[in-house]
NUMIPA-599594 format. One line per field, with one value per residue (C-alpha): x, y, z. Coordinates in steps of 0.2 Angstrom, whole numbers, plus 5000, padded with zeros to 4 digits. Each point is the difference from the previous one (the first is absolute). Layout:
// NUMIPA-599594
c1 <- c(X  ...)
c2 <- c(Y  ...)
c3 <- c(Z  ...)
//
This chain:
// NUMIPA-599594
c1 <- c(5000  5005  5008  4986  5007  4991  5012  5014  5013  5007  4995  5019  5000  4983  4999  4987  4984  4997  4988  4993  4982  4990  4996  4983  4990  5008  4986  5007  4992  4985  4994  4997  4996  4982  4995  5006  4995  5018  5014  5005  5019  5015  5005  5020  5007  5018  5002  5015  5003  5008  4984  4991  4985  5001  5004  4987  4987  5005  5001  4984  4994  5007  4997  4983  5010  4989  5015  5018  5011  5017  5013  4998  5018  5008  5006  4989  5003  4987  4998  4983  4996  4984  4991  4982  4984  4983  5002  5017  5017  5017  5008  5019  5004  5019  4998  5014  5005  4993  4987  4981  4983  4985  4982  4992  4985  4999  4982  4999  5014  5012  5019  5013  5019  5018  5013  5013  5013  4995  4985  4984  4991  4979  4992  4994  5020  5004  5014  5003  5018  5010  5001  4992  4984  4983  4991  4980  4994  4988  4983  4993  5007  5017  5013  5021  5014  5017  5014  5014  4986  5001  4984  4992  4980  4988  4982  4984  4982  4993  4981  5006  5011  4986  4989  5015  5000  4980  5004  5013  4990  4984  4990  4990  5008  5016  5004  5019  5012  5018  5005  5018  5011  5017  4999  4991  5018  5015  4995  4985  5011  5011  4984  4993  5016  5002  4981  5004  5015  4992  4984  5014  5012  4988  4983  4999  5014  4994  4988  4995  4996  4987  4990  4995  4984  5007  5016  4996  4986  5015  5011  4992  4993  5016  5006  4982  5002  5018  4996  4985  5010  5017  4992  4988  4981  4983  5003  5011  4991  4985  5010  5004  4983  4993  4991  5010  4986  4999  5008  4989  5004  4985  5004  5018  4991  4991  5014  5010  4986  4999  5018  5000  4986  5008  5020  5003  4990  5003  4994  5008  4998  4983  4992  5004  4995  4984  4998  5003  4987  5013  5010  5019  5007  4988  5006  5017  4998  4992  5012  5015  4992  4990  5014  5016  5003  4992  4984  5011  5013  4989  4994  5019  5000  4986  5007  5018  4990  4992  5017  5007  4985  5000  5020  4998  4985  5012  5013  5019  4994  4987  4997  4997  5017  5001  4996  4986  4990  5006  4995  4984  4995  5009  5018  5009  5016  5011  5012  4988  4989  5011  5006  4984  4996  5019  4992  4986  5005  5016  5008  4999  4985  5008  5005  4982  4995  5014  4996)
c2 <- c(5000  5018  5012  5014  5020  5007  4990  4998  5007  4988  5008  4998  5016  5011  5017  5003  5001  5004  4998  5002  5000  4997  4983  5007  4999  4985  4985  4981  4991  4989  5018  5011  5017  5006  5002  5017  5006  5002  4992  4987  5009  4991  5001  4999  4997  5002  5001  4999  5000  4995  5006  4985  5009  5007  4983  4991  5013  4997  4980  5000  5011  4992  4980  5002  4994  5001  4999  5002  4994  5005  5002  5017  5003  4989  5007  5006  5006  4997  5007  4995  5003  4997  5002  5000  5002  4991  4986  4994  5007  4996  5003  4995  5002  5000  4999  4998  5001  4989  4984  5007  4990  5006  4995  5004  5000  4994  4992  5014  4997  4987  5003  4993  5002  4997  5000  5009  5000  4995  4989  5000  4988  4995  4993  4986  4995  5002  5012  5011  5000  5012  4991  5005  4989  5010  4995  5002  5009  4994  5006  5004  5006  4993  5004  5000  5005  5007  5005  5012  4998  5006  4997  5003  4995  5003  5002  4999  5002  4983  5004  5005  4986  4988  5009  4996  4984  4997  5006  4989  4986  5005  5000  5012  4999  4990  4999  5006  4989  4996  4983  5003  5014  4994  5001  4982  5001  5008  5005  5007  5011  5005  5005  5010  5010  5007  5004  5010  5007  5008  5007  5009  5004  5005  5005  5002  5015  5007  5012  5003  4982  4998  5015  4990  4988  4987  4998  5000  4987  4988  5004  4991  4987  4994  5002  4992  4987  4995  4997  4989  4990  5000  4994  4985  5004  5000  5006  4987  4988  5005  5005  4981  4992  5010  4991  5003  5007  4996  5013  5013  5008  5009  5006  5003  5013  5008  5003  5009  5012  5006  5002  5011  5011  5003  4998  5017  4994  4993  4980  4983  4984  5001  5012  4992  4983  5007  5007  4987  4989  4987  4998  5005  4984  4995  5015  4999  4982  5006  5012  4988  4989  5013  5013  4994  5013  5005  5012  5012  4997  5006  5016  5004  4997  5010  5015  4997  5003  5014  5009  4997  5008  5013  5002  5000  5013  5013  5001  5011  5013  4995  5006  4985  4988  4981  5001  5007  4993  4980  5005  5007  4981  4992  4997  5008  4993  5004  4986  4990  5006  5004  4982  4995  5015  4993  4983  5005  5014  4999  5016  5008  5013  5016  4993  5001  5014  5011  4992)
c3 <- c(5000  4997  5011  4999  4998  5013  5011  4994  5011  5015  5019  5007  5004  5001  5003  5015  4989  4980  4990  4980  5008  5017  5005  5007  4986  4993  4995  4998  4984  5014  5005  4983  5002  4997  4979  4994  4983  4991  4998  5014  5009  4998  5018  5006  5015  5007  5019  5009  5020  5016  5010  5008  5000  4981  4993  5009  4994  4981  5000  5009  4987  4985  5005  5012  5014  5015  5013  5001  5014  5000  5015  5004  5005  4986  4984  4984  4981  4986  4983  4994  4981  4990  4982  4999  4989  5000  5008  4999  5006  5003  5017  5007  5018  5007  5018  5011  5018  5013  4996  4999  4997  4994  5000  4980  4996  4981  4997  4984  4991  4992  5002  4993  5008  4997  5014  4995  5014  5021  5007  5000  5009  5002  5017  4990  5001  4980  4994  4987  4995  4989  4983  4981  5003  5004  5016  5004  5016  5009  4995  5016  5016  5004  5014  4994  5008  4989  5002  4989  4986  4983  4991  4983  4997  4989  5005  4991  5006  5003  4995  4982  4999  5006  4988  4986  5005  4998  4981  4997  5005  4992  5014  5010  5016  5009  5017  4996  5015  4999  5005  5000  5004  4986  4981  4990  4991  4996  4986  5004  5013  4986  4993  5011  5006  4979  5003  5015  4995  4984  5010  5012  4984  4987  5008  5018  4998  4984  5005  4981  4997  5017  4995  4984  5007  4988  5006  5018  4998  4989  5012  5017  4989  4995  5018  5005  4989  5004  5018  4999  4987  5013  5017  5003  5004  4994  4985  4995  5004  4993  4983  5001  5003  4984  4986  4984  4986  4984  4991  4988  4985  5003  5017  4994  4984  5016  5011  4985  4997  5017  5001  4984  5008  5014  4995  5010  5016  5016  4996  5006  4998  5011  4989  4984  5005  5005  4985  4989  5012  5007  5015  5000  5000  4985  4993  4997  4996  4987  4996  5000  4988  4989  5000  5008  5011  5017  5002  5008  4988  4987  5007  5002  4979  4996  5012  4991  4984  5008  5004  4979  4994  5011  4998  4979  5003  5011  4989  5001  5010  5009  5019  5008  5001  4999  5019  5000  4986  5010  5017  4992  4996  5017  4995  5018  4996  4985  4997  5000  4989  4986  5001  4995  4989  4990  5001  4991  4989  4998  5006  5012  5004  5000  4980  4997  5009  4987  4984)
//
């Protein structure tokens, strides 16, 4: 998993209290702020201290601890960082002095963690050790002790990503519980650590790209997505008792159509699927056999054919760059994109926005 910006500094040696931001009105993903018309904030967090009292305030604030006990004549230093916007963030904590435990509330929201350096340790007796592989947090209250700690997470709201997970499944509701706490394979760790270190790379941080409704909604899908398919649970399960449908051309012609009519929208694998009358496992059956790609994978072609007709229409000249025109149809990140615009086209995009 990535190392976040907003905490990227070590705490060795923290000056007596700074900060980009107050902690006061800082809102974890479980507890969203009430609906405002406009664009949702990208909020940052930096915080550094050697006050007790400060420090305590912000992680309480930050992870919906209910309580803190820490010696209260041993040592302290923490710089807390944190990236946030609807629903999701990223957070990294470097906490050091004496050990500390804590008593978190976390029934709304699922977390993901990587121990970078120290302990951490749950009352149920398991330990997170520093290492490259991601690690569940209890959903649900929990007690842990740590100690010298240096902590990256990423959290998400866990009604949107039960709400996520309904849609995958087709269904109209799903009791989303996790049965296991370490990833279903390496590989699915692997997996899940690029998702997350995108998200923290090339959307959480670009301010530009989360004002688009689009982008927002692609980027904690993806997240959403990696973490149901990362940790056992319902979802998995459920995913693995499904009935295999009998593909449909007719069903696949249905799904194309609403992706065309709504190419520039905010529109999964739920929403298509719906519209094409079929559960999404039936549809991307249908999809692998009909069209030999995934629905999703689709939608992404259709957008990349959106972004060349828009680049041949622009033109030398033209006020909007390559940039703008991708992120205006949900490409956020730029290497990637022009690989697959090369692999389609065969140049690259700024080529074909100056002929």
């Amino acid at each position: 998993m990535p190392q976040p910006d907003p905490a990227a500094h070590p705490p060795a040696a923290p000056s007596p209290r700074s900060t980009d931001r107050s902690a006061a009105g800082w809102r974890p993903p479980g507890r969203p702020p009430e609906q405002v018309a406009g664009t949702p904030e990208v909020e940052r967090l930096r915080f550094t201290t050697c006050d007790k009292d400060e420090g305590i305030d912000v992680l309480e604030r930050v992870y919906a601890i209910r309580r803190i006990q820490v010696a209260p004549d041993g040592p302290f230093a923490m710089t807390q960082g944190a990236c946030s916007v609807e629903g999701m963030s990223l957070e990294r904590a470097q906490l050091a002095g004496a050990p500390m435990g804590a008593l978190v509330d976390a029934t709304g929201v699922v977390r993901v963690g990587q121990v970078l350096a120290g302990r951490l340790d749950f009352t149920d007796r398991t330990r997170a050790t520093p290492g490259p592989v991601p690690f569940l947090f209890p959903v649900r209250p929990y007690a842990c002790r740590w100690n010298d700690l240096d902590l990256l997470t990423v959290s998400l709201d866990l009604a949107a990503v039960q709400a996520h997970a309904a849609g995958l499944l087709g269904v109209d509701e799903l009791g989303l519980r996790f049965t296991g706490a370490e990833p279903v394979s390496p590989a699915m760790a692997r997996y899940l650590a690029g998702v997350v270190r995108a998200a923290g790379r090339d959307q959480l941080g670009n301010e530009a790209a989360m004002a688009n409704r689009l982008l927002r909604a692609e980027a904690f899908r993806s997240l959403a997505t990696a973490v149901l398919h990362t940790f056992p649970g319902t979802f998995l399960d459920r995913q693995a008792q499904a009935v295999e449908e009998r593909p449909s051309p007719a069903g696949v012609r249905r799904a194309v159509a609403y992706m065309e009519e709504h190419l520039g929208e905010d529109v999964g694998l739920a929403e298509i699927a719906a519209a094409a009358r079929m559960s999404p496992r039936g549809l991307q059956a249908a999809f692998r056999r009909e069209v030999g790609a995934t629905p999703m994978a689709h939608l992404r072609a259709l957008r990349l054919e959106a972004v060349h007709a828009d680049l041949l229409a622009a033109g030398p000249g033209a006020g909007a760059g390559v940039a703008d025109i991708a992120s205006r149809w949900g490409f956020v990140h730029p290497g990637r994109f022009a690989a697959a615009y090369r692999t389609r086209y065969g140049q690259n995009p700024a080529t074909t926005l100056r002929a």
